[in-house]
C-alpha positions as a printed Julia matrix, in Angstrom:
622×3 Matrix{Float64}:
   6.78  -104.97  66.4
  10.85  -105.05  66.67
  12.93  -102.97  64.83
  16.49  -103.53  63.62
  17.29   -99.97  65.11
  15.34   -97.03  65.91
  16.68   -92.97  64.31
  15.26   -89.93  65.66
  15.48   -87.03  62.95
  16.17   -83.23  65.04
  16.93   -80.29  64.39
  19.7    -77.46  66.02
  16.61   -75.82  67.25
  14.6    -77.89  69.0
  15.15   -77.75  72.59
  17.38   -79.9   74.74
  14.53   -81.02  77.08
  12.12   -81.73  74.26
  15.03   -83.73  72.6
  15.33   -85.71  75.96
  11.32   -86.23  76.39
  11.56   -87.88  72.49
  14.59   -90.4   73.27
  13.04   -91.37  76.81
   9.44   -92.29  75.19
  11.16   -94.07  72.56
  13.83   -95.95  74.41
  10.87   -96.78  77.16
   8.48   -98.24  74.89
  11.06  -100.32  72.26
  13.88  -100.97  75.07
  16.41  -100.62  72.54
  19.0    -97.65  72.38
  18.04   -94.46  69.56
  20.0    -92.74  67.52
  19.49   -89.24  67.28
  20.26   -87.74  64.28
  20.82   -83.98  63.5
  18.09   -83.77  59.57
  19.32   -81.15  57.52
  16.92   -82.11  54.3
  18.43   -84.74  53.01
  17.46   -88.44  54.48
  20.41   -90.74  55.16
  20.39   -94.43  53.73
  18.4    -96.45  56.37
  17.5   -100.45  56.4
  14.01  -101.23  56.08
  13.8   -102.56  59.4
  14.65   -99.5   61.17
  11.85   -97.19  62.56
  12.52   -93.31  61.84
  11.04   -90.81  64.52
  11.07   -87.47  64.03
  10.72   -83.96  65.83
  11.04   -81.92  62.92
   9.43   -78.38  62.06
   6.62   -78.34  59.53
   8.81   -77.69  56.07
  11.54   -80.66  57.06
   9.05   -83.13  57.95
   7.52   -82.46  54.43
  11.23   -83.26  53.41
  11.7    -86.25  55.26
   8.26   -87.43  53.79
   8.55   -87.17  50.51
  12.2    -89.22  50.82
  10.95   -91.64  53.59
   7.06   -92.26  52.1
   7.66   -95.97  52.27
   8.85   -96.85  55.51
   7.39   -96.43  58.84
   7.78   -92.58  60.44
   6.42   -91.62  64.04
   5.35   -88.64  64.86
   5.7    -87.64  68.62
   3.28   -84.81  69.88
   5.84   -82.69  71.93
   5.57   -79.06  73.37
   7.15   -77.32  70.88
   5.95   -74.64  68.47
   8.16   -75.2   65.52
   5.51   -77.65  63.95
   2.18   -76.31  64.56
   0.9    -77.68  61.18
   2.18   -81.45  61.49
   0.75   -82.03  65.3
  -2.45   -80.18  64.17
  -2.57   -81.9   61.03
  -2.34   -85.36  62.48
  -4.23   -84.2   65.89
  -0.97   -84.98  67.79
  -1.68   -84.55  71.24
  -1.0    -85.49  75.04
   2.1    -87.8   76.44
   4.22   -89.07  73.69
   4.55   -92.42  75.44
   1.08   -93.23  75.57
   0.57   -92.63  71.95
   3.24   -94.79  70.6
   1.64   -97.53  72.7
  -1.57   -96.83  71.39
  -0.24   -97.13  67.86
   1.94  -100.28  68.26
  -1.42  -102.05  69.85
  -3.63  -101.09  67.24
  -5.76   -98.42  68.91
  -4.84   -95.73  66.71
  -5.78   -95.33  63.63
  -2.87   -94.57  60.38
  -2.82   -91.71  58.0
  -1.82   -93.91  54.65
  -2.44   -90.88  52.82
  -1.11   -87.72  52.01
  -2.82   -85.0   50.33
  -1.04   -83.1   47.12
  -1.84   -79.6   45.72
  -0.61   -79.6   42.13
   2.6    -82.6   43.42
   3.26   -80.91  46.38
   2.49   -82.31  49.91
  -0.03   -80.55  51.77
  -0.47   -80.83  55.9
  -3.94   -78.91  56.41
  -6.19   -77.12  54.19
  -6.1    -75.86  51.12
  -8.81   -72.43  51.11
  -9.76   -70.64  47.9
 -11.63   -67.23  47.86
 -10.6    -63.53  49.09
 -12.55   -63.86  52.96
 -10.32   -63.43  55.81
  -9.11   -66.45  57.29
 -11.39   -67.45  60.49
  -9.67   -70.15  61.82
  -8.92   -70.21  65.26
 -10.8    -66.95  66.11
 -12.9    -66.31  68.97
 -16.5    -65.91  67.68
 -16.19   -61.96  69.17
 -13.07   -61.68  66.31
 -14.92   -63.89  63.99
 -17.78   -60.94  64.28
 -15.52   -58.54  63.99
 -13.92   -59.42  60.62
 -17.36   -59.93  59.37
 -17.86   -55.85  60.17
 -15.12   -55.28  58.28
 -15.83   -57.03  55.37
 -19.67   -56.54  55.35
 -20.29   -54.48  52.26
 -17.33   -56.51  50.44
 -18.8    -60.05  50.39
 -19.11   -61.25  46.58
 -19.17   -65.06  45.62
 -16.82   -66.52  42.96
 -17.8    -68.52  40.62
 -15.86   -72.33  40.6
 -15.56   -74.94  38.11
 -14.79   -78.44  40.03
 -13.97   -81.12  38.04
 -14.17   -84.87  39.89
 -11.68   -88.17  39.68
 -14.83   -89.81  37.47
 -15.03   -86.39  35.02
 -17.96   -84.72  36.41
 -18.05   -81.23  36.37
 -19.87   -78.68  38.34
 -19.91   -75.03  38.28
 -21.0    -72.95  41.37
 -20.98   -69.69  43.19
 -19.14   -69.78  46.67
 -17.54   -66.71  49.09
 -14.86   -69.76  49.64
 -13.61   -73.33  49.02
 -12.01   -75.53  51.54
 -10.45   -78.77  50.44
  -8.18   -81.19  52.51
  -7.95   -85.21  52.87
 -11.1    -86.39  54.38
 -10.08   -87.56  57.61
  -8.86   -83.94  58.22
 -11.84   -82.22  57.29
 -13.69   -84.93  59.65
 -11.68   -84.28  62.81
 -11.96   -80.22  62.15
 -15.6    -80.2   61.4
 -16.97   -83.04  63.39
 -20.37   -81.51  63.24
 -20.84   -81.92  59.36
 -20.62   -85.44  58.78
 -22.02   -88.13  60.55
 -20.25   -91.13  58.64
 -16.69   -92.0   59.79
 -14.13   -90.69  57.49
 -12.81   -92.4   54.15
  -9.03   -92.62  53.59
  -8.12   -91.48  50.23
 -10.0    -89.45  49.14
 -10.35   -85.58  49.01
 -12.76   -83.19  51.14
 -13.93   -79.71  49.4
 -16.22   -78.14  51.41
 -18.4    -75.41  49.8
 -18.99   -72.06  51.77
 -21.62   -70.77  50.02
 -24.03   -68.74  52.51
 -26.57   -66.79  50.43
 -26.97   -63.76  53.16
 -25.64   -61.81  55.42
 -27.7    -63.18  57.98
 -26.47   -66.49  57.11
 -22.51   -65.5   57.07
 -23.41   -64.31  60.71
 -24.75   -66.93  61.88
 -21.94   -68.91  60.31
 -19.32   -67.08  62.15
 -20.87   -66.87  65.29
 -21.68   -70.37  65.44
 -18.29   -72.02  64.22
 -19.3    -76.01  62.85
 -17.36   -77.52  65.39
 -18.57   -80.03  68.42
 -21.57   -83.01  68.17
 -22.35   -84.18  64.69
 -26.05   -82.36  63.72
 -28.61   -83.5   62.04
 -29.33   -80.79  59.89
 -26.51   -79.14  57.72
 -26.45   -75.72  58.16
 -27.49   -73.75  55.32
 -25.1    -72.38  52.45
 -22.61   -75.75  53.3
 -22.29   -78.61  50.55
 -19.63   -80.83  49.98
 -18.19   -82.81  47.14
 -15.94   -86.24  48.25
 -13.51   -87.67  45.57
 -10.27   -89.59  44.88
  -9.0    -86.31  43.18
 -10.51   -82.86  42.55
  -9.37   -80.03  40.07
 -10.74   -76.82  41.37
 -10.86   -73.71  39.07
 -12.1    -70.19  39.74
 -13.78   -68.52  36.48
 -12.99   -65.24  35.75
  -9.45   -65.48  36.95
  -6.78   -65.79  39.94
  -8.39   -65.87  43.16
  -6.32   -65.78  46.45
  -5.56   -69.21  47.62
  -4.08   -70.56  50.66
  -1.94   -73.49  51.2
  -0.92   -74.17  54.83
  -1.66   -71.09  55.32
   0.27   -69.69  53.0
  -1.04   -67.02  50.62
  -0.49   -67.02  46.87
  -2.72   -66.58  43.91
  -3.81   -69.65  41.48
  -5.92   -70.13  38.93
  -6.67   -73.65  39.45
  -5.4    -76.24  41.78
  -5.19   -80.42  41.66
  -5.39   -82.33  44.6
  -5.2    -85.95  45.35
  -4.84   -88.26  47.75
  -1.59   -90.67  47.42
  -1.55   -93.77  49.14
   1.85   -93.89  51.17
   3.51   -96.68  53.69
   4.11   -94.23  56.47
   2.99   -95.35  59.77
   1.96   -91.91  60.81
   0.25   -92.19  64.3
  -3.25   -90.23  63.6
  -5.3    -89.47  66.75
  -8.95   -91.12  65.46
 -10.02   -94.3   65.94
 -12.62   -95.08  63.08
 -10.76   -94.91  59.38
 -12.58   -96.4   56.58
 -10.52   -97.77  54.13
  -9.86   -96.21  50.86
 -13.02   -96.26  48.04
 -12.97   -95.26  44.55
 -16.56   -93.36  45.47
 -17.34   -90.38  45.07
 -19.82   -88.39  47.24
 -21.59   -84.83  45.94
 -24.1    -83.08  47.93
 -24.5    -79.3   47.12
 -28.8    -79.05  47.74
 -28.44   -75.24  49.08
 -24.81   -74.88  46.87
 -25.87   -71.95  44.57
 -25.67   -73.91  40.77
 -26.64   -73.19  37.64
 -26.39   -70.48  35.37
 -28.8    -68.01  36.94
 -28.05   -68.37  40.27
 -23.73   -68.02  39.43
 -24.8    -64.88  37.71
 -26.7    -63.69  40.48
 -24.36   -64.04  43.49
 -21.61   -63.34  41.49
 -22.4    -59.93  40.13
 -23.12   -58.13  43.21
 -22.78   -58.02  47.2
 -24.43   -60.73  49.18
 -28.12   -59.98  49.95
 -29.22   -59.18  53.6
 -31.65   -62.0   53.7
 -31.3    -65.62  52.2
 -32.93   -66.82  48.84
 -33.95   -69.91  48.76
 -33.23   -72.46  45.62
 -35.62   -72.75  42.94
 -36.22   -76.2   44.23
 -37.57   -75.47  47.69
 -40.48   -73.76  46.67
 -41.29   -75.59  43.35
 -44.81   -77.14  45.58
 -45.36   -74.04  46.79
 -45.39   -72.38  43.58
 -47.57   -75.01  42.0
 -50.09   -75.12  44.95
 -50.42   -71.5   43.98
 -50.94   -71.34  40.66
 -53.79   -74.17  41.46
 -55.4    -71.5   43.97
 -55.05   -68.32  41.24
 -57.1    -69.88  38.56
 -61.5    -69.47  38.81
 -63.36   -72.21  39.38
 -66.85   -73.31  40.64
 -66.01   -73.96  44.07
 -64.55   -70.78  44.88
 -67.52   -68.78  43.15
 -70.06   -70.89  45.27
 -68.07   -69.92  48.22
 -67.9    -66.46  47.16
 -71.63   -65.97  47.13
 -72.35   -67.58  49.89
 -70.28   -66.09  52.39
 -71.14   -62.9   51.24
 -74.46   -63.19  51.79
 -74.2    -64.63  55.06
 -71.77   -61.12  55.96
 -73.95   -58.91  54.92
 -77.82   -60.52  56.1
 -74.81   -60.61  59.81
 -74.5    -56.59  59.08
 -77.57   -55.93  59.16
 -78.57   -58.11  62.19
 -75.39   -56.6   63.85
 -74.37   -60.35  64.54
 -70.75   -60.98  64.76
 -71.08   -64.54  65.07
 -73.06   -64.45  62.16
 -69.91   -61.9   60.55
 -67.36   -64.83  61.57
 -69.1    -67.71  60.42
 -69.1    -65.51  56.57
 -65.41   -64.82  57.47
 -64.48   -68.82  57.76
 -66.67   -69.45  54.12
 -64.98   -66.69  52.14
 -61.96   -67.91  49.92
 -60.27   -64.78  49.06
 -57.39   -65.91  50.98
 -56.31   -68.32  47.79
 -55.79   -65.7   45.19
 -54.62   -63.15  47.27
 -51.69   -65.05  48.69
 -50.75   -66.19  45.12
 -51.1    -62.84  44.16
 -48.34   -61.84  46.48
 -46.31   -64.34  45.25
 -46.76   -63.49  41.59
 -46.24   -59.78  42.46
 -42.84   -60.61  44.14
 -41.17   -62.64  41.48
 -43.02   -60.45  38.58
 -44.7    -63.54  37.55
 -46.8    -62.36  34.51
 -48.67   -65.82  34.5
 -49.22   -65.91  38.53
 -49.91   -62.0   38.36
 -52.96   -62.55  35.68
 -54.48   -65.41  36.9
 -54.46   -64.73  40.64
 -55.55   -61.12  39.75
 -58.74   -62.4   37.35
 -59.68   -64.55  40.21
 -59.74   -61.89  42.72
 -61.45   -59.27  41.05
 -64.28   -61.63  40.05
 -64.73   -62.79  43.91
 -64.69   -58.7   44.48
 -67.7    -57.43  42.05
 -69.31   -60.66  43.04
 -69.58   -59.7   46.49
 -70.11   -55.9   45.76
 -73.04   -57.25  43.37
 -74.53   -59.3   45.9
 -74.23   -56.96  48.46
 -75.92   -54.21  46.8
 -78.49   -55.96  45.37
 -79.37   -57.29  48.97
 -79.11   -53.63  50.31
 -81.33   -52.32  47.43
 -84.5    -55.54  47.66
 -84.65   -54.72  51.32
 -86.77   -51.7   53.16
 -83.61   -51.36  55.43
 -81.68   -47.51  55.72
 -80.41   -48.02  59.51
 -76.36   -48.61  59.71
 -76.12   -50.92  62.68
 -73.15   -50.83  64.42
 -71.43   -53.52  62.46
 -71.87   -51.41  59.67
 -70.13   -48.07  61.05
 -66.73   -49.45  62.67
 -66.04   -50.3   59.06
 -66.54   -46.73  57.88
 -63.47   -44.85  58.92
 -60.34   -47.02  58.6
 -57.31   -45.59  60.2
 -53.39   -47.14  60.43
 -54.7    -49.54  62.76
 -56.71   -51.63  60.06
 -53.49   -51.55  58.56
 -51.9    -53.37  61.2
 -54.16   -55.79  61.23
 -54.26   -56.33  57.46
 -50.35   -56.67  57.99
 -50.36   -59.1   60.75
 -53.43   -61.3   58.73
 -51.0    -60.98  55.39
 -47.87   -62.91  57.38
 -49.91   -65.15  58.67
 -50.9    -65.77  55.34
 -47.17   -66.92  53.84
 -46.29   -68.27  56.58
 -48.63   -70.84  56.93
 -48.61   -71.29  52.97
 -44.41   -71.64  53.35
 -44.82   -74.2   56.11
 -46.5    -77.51  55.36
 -47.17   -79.01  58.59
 -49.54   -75.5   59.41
 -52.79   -75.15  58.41
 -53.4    -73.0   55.45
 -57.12   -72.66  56.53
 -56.66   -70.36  59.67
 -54.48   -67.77  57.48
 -57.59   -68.07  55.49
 -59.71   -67.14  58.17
 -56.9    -63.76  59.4
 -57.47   -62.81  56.29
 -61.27   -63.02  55.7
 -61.83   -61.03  59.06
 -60.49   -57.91  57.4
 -61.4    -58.19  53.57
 -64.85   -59.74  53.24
 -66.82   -57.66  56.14
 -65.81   -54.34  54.66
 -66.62   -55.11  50.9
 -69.82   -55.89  52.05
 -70.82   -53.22  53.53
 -69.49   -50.93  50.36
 -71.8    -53.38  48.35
 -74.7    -51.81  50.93
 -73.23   -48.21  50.19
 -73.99   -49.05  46.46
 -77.44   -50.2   46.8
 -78.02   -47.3   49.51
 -76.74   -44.6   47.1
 -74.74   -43.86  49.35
 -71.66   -42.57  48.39
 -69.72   -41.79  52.03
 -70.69   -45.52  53.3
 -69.23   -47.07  49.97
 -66.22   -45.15  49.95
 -65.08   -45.17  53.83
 -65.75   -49.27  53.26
 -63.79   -49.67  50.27
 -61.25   -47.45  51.71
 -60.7    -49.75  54.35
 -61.35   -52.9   51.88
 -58.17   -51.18  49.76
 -56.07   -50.85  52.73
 -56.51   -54.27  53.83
 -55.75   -55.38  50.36
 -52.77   -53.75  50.1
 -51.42   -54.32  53.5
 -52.33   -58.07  53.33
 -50.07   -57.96  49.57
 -47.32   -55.96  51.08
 -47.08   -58.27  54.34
 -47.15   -61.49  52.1
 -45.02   -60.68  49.91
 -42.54   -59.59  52.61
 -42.55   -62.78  54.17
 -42.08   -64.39  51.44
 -39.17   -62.39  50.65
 -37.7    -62.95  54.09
 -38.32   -67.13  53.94
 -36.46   -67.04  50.53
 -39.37   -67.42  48.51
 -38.41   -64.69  46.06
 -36.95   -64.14  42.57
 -33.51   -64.15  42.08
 -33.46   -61.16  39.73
 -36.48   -59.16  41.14
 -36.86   -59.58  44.45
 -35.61   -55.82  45.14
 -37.37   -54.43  42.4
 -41.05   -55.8   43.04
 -40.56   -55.21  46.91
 -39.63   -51.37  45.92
 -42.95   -51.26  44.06
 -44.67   -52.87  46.69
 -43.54   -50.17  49.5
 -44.58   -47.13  47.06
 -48.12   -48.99  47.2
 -48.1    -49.08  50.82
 -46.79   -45.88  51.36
 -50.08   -44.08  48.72
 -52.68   -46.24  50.57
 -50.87   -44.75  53.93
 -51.47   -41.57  53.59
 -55.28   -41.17  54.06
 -55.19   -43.36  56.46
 -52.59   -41.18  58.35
 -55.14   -38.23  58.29
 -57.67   -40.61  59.49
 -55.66   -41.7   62.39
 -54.67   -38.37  63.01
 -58.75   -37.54  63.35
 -58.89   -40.62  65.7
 -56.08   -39.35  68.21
 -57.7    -35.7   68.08
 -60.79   -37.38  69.15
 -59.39   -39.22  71.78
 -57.92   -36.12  73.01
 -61.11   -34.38  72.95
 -62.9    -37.79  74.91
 -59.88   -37.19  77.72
 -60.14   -33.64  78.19
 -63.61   -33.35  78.99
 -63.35   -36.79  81.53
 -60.68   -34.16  82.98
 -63.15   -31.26  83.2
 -65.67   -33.75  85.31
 -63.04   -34.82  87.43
 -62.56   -31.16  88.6
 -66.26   -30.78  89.19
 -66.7    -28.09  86.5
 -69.31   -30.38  84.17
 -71.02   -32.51  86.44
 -73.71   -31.95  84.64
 -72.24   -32.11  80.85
 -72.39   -35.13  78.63
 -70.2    -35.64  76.0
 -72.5    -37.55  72.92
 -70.68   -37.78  69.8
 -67.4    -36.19  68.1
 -67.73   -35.66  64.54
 -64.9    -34.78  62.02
 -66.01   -32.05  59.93
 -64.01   -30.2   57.13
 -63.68   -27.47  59.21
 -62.17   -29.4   61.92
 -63.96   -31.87  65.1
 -66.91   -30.5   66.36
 -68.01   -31.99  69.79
 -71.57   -32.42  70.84
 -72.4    -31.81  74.24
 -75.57   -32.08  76.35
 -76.44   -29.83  79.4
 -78.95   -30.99  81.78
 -80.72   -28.39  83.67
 -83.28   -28.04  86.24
 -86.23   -26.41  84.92
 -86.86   -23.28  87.4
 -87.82   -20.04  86.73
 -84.68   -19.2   88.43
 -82.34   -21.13  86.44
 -80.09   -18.66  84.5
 -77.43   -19.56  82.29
 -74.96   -17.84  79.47
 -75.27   -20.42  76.53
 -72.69   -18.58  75.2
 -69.89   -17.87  77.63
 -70.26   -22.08  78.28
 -70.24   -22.88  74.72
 -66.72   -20.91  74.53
 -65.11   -22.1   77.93
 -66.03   -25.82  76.31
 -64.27   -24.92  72.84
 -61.18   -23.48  74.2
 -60.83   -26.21  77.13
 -61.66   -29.26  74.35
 -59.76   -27.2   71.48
 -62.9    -28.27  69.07
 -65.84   -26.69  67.71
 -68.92   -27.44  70.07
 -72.73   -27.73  69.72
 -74.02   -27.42  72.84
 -77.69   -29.16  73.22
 -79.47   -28.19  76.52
 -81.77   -30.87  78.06
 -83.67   -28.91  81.09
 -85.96   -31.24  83.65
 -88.72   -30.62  86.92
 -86.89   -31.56  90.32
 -88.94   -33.28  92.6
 -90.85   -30.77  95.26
């Protein structure tokens, strides 16, 4: 293209070799001579055929702009820090030569549209909300702001009102709106879909955590495009946007410049500028508009929430993620035939396996019973203070529970059959390690309810292995009479109930599958459950590691030689404390001589227990 004559706008600051590089690019690539022309704000009357060039600082080139909007301008990317927003703005970059021949073959592509806040031209961004600007930051600074301003994260609540009068109201910690083909070259990694011209960009920070803010500013959304969005990011794409803060001002930058608003226009205005912008895929302009706020915190209870307190440790997730999940549960907490029919017949099958001492037998009752169902939607009811959930899942449950008690002691009482086997007694004194395992079988649980693609059915099994076994053998206790075998089993029944609830619910709560107004509350009440079901089972432990004890002390006394012929049978908590029983095998000689009682007390003050010493004496061979 040939140009009646060629102007080069400077200022008294820019320096003398940067001046020189600007007139040798241009006078190289047009052959023609340029006039360089001192710009003091006010743009001198130019033909239309002449090209204007410019090496201006930020607030003149806005000046020449807005008097020059319909003529060609080029922008040279020179070493010079007085316009750090213009080269950044239109990615100016490298040799200066090599980009005006880029943009006089056609290679580059042309910003034909400026962005205005309220009428006024805008280079970058413009960034509503009161977080620290993180622009630029190393991700060790980014994490160091975020320390700063940990317990001070609140979301505001926006109105945004759209070119085609739609109107959405959200909660965000910030907004960030520019021209589109800006927010495309600075966050590459959002969108996939080359960038429209004319229209406007807002981009919605709205992570619902802490964790999520972390994660945000330790991994800046910069580099390849992704697949997946990150979380707490939406978007909404139109000709113009009006964005509004509710509630009042709300610090605002423009350029970087701070100020308070309480509401902002921008648009995109189509100009004739030939301004050189460093991408080479521009869509042309659309009057379509482009809204995608899925994990955006909208409507009126979610606003409310994030807006009247502190960001949550741990994300929540939208009432729409889990609306499958909540009906598949609500299915599970309700009675019906099947799960009765299942009900009986894996307890029968665990408790004829108790008495036979057959774990196979024990597992195969474990796979059959389908106390997993209401129990999980138990947890779930209990953590959003579902009343609905809550009564259903709990009516279910406790008729699967005096089902199997019923069954069991009936069982226990038709049959001639008193001997505990030793299925029976490992479910008799539960200690903190049932817990853990009640724990471990409860996240299982909601996990694999959370994630489709697992299969619910092995949670079901974790958590049959520690609730079915031990009501059964309380249903034994009851048709026994026996009142120590029901209650260590239903101890242990209890703490796996609770722990499996507790551990449920907490995953739940930590996958986002929680109320927005109770989660705290019903995980508070949860803990104080946990923590009463704890305590016996902290004695009981206790009893388990003082038996240990015992159990290693006297393998220590045989090591030295001193009871080679001492056999530790049993320990036995008492209420009075452990009480060890010991066998002493003698040879039976009318020589043999022996204090019982100096032994029994060198065995009680080396094992620290009580001791009952049983003496076993035998005929040596001749």
């Amino acid at each position: 293209m040939s140009y009646s004559a060629i102007h080069l706008f400077i200022q008294d600051d820019v320096p003398p070799e940067t001046v020189d590089a600007a007139l040798a690019a241009l006078q190289e690539r047009y052959g023609m001579p340029v006039n360089p022309e001192r710009f003091t704000g006010t743009l001198p009357h130019l033909p239309e055929e002449a090209l204007a060039a410019c090496v201006l600082d930020d607030p003149h080139f806005i000046a020449l702009w807005q008097q020059a909007r319909e003529r060609p301008i080029v922008l040279l990317p020179l070493p010079w820090s007085g316009n750090p927003l213009t080269r950044e703005a239109f990615g100016l970059e490298g040799e200066p030569t090599g980009l005006i021949e880029r943009l006089e073959n056609g290679e580059l592509a042309l910003a034909r549209f400026m962005l205005l806040a309220d009428g006024q031209p805008v280079l970058n961004a413009v960034r509503l909300g009161s977080v620290p600007e993180l622009h630029g930051q190393t991700p060790l600074a980014r994490l160091r702001t975020f320390l700063r301003t940990l317990f001070f994260l609140r979301m505001q609540a926006f109105r945004i009102t759209s070119a085609k009068g739609q109107r959405i109201e959200l909660a965000a910690l910030t907004v960030e709106a520019a021209e589109e083909s800006w927010m495309f070259q600075h966050h590459p990694r959002l969108f996939s879909d080359p960038p429209v011209q004319g229209r406007v960009t807002a981009l919605i920070h709205a992570p619902t955590s802490l964790v999520s803010v972390l994660r945000g500013l330790l991994r800046p959304h910069r580099g390849h495009v992704s697949e997946a969005r990150p979380r707490g990011l939406g978007f909404i794409k139109s000709r113009q946007l009006t964005l509004q803060p509710i509630g009042g001002p709300v610090p605002c930058r423009i350029d970087g410049l701070p100020r308070r608003v309480e509401g902002v226009t921008l648009e995109s205005v189509a100009t004739r500028c030939r301004i050189p912008r460093a991408m080479e895929k521009l869509q042309t302009a659309e009057d379509k508009e482009s809204i995608r706020l899925d994990p955006v915190p909208t409507g009126n209870e979610a606003v409310e929430f994030f807006t009247r307190r502190s960001l949550p440790l741990l994300p929540i997730a939208p009432e729409a993620q889990f609306a499958e999940l909540f009906t598949l549960l609500r299915s599970q907490a309700r009675t019906g035939s099947v799960y009765l029919v299942l009900m009986l017949l894996s307890t029968l099958l665990a408790t004829i396996g108790l008495y036979q001492n057959s774990g196979p037998v024990i597992i195969g009752a474990m796979i059959l019973a389908p106390l997993m169902a209401p129990l999980v939607a138990l947890s779930m009811g209990l953590i959003r203070l579902d009343p609905m959930l809550i009564r259903h899942s709990t009516r279910t449950l406790l008729a699967g529970v005096l089902m199997a008690l019923a069954l069991a002691a009936l069982f226990a009482w038709s049959l001639p059959l008193a001997h505990l086997t030793d299925q029976i007694r490992t479910r008799l004194n539960p200690t903190l390690l049932d817990l853990g395992v009640a724990i471990v079988s409860g996240i299982a649980a909601a996990y694999a309810h959370a994630r489709e693609e697992l299969a619910r059915s092995l949670a079901g099994v974790a958590i049959a292995v520690a609730l079915l076994p031990p009501l059964s053998v309380a249903g034994i206790g009851i048709g026994l009479g026996n009142g120590h075998l029901f209650g260590g089993a239903f101890l242990l029944f209890l703490t796996n109930l609770v722990g499996i609830l507790f551990a449920a619910g907490t995953t739940f709560y930590l996958l986002g599958f929680t109320s927005l107004r109770y989660a705290r509350t019903a995980f508070f009440y949860k803990l104080l459950v946990l923590l009463a079901v704890a305590v016996p089972l902290f004695f009981s432990t206790q009893a388990l590691i003082q038996e240990n004890r015992i159990y290693r002390q006297f393998a220590s006394l045989r090591a030295q030689g001193e009871g080679e012929r001492l056999e530790l049978l049993a320990v036995r908590q008492t209420p009075e404390g452990p009480v060890a029983r010991v066998r002493l095998i003698l040879p039976r000689a009318r020589e043999t001589r022996f204090d019982r009682d100096a032994l029994v007390h060198r065995l009680q003050q080396t094992l620290d227990a009580a001791v009952e010493l049983e003496v076993v004496e035998f005929y040596p061979r001749p």
